[in-house]
C-alpha positions as a Markdown table, in Angstrom:
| # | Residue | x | y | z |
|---|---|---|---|---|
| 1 | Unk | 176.8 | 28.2 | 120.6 |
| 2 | Unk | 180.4 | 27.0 | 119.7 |
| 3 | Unk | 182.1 | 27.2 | 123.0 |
| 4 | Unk | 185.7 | 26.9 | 124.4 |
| 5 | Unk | 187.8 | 26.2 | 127.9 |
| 6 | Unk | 190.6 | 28.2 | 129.4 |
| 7 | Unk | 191.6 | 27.1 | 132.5 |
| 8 | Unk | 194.9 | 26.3 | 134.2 |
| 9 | Unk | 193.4 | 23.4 | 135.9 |
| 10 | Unk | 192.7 | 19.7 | 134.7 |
| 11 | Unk | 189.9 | 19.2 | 137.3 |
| 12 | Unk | 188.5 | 22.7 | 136.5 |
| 13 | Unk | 188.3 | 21.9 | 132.9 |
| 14 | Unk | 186.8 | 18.6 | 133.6 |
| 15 | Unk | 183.9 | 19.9 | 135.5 |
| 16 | Unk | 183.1 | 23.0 | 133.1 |
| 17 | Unk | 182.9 | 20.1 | 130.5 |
| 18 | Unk | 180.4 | 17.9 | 132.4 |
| 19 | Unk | 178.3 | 21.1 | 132.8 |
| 20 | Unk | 178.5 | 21.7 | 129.0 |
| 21 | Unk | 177.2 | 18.4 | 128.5 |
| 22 | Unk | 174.3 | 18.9 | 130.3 |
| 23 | Unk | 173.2 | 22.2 | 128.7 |
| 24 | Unk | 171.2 | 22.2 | 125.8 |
| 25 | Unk | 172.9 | 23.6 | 122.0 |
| 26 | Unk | 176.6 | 24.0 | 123.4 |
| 27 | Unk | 179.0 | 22.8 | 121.6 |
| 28 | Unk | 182.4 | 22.2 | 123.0 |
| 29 | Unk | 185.8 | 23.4 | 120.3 |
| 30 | Unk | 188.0 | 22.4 | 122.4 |
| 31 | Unk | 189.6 | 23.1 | 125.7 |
| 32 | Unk | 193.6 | 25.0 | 127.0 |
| 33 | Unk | 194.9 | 25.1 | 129.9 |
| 34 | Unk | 196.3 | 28.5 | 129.4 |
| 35 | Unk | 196.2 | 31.9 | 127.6 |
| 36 | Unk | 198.7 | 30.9 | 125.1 |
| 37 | Unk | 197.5 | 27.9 | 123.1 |
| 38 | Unk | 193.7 | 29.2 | 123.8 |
| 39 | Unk | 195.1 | 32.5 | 121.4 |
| 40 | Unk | 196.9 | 30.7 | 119.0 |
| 41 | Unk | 193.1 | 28.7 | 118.7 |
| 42 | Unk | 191.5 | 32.0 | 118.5 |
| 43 | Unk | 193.8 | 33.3 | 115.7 |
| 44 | Unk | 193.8 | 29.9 | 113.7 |
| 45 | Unk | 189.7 | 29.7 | 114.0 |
| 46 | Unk | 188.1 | 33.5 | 113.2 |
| 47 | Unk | 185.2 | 33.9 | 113.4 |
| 48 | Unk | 184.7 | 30.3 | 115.0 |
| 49 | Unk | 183.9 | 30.6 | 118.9 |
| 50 | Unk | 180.8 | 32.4 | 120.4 |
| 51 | Unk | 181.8 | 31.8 | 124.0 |
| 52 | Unk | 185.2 | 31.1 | 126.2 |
| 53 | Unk | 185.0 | 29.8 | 129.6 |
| 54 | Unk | 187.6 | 31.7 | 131.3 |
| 55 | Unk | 189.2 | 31.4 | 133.9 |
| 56 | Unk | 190.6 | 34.3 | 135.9 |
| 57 | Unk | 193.7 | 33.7 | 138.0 |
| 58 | Unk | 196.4 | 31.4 | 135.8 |
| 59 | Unk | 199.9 | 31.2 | 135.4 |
| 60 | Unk | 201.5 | 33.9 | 133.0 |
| 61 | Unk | 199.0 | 36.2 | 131.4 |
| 62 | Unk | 195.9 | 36.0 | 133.6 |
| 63 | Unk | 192.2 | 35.8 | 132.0 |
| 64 | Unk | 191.5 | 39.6 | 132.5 |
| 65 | Unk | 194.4 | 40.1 | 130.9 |
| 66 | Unk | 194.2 | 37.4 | 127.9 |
| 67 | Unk | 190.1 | 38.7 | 127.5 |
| 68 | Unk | 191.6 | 42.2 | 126.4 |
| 69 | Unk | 192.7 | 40.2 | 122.8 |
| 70 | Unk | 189.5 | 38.2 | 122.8 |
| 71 | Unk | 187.9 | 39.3 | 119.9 |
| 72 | Unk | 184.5 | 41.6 | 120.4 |
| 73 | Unk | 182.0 | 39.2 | 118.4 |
| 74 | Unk | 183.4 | 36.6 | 120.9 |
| 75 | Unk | 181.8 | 36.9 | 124.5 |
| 76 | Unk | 183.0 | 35.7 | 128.0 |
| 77 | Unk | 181.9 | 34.0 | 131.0 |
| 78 | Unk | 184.8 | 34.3 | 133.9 |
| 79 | Unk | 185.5 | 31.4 | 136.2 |
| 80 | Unk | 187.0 | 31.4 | 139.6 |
| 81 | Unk | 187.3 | 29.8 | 142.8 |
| 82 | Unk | 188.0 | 33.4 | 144.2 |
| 83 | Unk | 185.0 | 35.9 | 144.5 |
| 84 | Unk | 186.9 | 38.6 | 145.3 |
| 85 | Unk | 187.9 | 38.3 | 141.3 |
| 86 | Unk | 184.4 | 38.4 | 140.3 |
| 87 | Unk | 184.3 | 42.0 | 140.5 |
| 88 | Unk | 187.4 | 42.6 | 138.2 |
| 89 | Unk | 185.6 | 40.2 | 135.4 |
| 90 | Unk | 183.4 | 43.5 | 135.2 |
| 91 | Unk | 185.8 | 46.1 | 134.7 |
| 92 | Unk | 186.1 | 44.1 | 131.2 |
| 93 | Unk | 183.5 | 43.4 | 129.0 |
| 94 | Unk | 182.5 | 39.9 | 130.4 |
| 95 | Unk | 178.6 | 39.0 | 130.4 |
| 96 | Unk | 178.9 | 37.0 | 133.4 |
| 97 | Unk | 180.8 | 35.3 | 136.2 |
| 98 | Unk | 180.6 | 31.9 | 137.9 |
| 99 | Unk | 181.8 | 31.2 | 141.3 |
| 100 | Unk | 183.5 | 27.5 | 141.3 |
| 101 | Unk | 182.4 | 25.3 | 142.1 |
| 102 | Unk | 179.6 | 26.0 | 139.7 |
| 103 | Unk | 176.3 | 24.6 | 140.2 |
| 104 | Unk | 174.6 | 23.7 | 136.7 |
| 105 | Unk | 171.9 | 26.0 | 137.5 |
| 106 | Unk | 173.8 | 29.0 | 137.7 |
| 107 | Unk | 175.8 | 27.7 | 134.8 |
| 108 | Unk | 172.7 | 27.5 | 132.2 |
| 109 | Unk | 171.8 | 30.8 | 133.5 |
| 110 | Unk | 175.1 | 32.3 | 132.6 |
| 111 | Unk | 174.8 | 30.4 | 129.3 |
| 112 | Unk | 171.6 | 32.0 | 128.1 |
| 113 | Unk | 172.2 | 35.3 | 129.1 |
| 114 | Unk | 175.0 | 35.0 | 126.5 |
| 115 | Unk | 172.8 | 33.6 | 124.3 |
| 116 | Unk | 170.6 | 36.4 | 124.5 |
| 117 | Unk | 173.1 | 38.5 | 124.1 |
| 118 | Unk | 174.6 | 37.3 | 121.2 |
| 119 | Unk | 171.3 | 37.7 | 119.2 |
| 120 | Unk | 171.3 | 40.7 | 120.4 |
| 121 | Unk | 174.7 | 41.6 | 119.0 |
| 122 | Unk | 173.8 | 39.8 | 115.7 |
| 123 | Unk | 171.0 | 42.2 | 114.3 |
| 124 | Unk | 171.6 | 45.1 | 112.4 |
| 125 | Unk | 172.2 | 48.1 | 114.4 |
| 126 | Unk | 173.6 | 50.4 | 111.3 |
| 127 | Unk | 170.2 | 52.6 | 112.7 |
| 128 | Unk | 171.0 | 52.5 | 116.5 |
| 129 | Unk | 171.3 | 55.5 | 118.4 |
| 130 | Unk | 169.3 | 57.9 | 121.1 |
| 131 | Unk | 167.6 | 59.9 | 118.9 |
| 132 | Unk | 166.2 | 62.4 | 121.7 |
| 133 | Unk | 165.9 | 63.0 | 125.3 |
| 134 | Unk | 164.0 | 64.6 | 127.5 |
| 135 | Unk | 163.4 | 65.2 | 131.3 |
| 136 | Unk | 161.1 | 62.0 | 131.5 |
| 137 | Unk | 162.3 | 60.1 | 129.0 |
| 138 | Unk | 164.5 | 58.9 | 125.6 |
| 139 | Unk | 163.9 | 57.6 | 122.3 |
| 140 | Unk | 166.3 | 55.3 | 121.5 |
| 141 | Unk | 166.9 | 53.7 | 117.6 |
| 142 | Unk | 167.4 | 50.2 | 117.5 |
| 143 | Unk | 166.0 | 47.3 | 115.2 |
| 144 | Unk | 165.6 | 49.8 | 112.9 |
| 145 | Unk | 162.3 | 50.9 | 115.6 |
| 146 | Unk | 162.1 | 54.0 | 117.6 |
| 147 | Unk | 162.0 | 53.0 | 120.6 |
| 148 | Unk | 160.3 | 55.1 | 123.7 |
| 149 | Unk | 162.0 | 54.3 | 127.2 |
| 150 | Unk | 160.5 | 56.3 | 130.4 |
| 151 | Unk | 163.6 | 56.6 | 132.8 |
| 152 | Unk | 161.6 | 55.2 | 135.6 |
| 153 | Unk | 161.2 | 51.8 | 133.9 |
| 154 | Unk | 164.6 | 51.4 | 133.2 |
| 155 | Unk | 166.1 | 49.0 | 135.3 |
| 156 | Unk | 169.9 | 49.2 | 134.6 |
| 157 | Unk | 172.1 | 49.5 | 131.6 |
| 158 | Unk | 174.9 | 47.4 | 130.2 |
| 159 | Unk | 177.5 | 48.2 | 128.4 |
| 160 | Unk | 178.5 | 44.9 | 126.1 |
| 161 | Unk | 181.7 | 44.9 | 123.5 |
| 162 | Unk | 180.5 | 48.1 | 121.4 |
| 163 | Unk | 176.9 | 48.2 | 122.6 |
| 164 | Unk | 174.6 | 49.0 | 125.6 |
| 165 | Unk | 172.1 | 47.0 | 126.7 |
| 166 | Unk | 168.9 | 48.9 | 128.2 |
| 167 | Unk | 166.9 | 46.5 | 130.4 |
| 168 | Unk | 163.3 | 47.0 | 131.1 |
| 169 | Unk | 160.9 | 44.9 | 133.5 |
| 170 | Unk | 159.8 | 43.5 | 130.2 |
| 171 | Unk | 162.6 | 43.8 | 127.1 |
| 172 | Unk | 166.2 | 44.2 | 126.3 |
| 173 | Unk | 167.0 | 46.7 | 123.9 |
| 174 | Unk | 170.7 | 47.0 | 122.3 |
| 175 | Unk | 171.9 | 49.8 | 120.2 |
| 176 | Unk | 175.6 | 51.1 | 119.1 |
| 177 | Unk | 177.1 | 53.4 | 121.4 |
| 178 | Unk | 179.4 | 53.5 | 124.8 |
| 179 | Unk | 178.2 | 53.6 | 128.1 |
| 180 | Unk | 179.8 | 57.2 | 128.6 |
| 181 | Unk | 177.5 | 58.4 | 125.7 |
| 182 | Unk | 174.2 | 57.5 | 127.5 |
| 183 | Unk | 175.4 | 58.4 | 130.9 |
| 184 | Unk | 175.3 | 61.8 | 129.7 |
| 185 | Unk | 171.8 | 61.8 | 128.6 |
| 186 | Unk | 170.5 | 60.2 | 132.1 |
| 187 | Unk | 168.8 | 62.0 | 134.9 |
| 188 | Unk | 171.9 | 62.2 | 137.7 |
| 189 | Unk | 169.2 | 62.5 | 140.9 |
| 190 | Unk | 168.8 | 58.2 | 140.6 |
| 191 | Unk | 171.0 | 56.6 | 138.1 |
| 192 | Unk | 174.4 | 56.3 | 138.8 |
| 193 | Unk | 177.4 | 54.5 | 137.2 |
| 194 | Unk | 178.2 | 51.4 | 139.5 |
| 195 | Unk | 181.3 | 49.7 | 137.0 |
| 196 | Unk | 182.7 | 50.2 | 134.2 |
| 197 | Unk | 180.2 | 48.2 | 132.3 |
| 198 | Unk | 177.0 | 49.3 | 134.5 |
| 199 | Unk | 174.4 | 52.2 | 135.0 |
| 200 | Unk | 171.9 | 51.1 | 137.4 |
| 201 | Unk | 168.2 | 53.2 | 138.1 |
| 202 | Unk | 168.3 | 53.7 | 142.2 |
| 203 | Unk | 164.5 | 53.4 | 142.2 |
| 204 | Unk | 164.8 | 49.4 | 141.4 |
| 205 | Unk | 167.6 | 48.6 | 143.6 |
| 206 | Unk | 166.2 | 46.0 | 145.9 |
| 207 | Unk | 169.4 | 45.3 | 148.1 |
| 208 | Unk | 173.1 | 45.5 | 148.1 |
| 209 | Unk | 176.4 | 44.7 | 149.7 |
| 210 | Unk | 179.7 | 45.8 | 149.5 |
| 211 | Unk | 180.5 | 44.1 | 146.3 |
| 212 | Unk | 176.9 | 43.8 | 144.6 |
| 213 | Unk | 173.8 | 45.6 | 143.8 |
| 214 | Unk | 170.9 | 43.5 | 143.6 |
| 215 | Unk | 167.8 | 44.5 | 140.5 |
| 216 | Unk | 165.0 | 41.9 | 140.1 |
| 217 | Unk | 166.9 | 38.9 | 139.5 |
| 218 | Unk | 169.9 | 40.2 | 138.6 |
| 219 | Unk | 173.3 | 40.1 | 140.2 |
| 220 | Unk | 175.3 | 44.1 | 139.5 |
| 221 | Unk | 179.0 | 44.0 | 140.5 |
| 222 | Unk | 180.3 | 47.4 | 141.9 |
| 223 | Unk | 183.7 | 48.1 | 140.8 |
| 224 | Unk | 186.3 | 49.3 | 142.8 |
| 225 | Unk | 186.9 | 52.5 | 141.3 |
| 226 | Unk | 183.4 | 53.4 | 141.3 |
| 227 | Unk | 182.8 | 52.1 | 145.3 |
| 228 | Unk | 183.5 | 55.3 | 147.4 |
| 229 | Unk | 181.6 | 57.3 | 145.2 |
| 230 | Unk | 178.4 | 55.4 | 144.8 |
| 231 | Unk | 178.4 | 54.3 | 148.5 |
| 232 | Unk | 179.7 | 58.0 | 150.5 |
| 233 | Unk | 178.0 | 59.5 | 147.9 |
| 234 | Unk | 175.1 | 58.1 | 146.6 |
| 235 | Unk | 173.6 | 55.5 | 148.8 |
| 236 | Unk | 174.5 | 57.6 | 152.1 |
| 237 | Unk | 173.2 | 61.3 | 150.9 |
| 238 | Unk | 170.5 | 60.6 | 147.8 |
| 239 | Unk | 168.7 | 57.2 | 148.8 |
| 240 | Unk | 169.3 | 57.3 | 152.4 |
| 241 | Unk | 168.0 | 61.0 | 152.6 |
| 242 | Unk | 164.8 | 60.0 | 150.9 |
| 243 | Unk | 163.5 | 57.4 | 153.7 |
């Protein structure tokens, strides 16, 4: 994966570099220490950069700010020193977010989820779409397959860019729609929109805090729109009330 580095910070920059280095089939464009030159880059390369390192809190236009003119075939890991950011990465359509300073294993776990996800993105969807639903489960079209997905063994939902990503204990499966579109078709007694980018099944959820939901191995921001509601709402009166 082509790759580039926005951040306002030399040593920052330096460090995101050395962990590039270390991860296998990365390759590193070039690096800006701002919004500014990294757009002009952007603009003067279509079509050119799979992945931008971004860092969230800068000088001038910020890196929630600057990922709104990303284009959508390009994806984003956020970077901060500041975890109280990390939840506003998700109200955009980031695939992940690293903490600094980043440890290399978290890094390269970031890196191939966006790997995943941009074969994911790459394969034809001209066929996706959620062909029915019922009271147990959906058949979704994707891959040119029909897919049949039990509620129960969905796990969470992502939306990505133009896409949402249905994750299963054992598969990912992406087709063409918005997250609002398969909100509707979902049984409202345990999945519950937690972000703007994510629909998680109550059944799985193993543990949470204020700011994250935690599924398997994977990390679910809640964003701050959608906090009161899932918490006073959710958590206190439908999973509570069921122990």
């Amino acid at each position: 994966m082509k790759c580039i580095i926005v951040d306002d910070e030399p040593l920052a920059r330096e460090a995101i570099k050395m962990l590039i280095d270390e991860t296998e089939d990365l390759h590193l464009l070039g690096t800006f220490n701002g919004a500014e030159p990294a757009g002009i880059f952007l603009k003067d390369n279509p079509n050119t950069v799979d992945l931008v390192f971004l860092d969230i809190q800068m000088p001038g236009i910020n890196g929630i700010e600057f990922s709104n003119s990303i284009p959508k075939e390009t994806l984003v890991v956020f970077t901060t020193a500041f975890s109280e950011f990390a939840v506003d990465s998700y109200e955009v359509d980031a695939v992940d977010y690293l903490i600094k300073p980043i440890r290399l294993e978290r890094f390269q776990k970031a890196v191939e989820k966006a790997r995943s996800y941009s074969k994911l993105v790459k394969i034809d969807h001209s066929f996706s779409n959620i062909e029915t639903s019922t009271d147990d489960y959906l058949f979704v079209r994707a891959e040119r397959k029909m897919f049949k997905l039990h509620f129960k063994d969905i796990l969470f939902i992502q939306g990505l860019k133009d896409y949402v990503i249905l994750h299963t204990e054992n598969q990912k499966i992406i087709t063409a729609m918005n997250i609002k579109t398969i909100q509707e078709q979902l049984p409202k007694n345990i999945f519950v929109r937690v972000s703007k980018s994510y629909i998680v099944n109550s059944l799985h959820i193993n543990s949470l805090d204020n700011n994250t939901i935690y599924i398997k191995e994977s990390e679910i921001p809640i964003g701050n729109i959608y906090r009161d509601y899932f918490f006073k709402e959710f958590v206190t009166k439908k999973m509570l009330g069921r122990f």
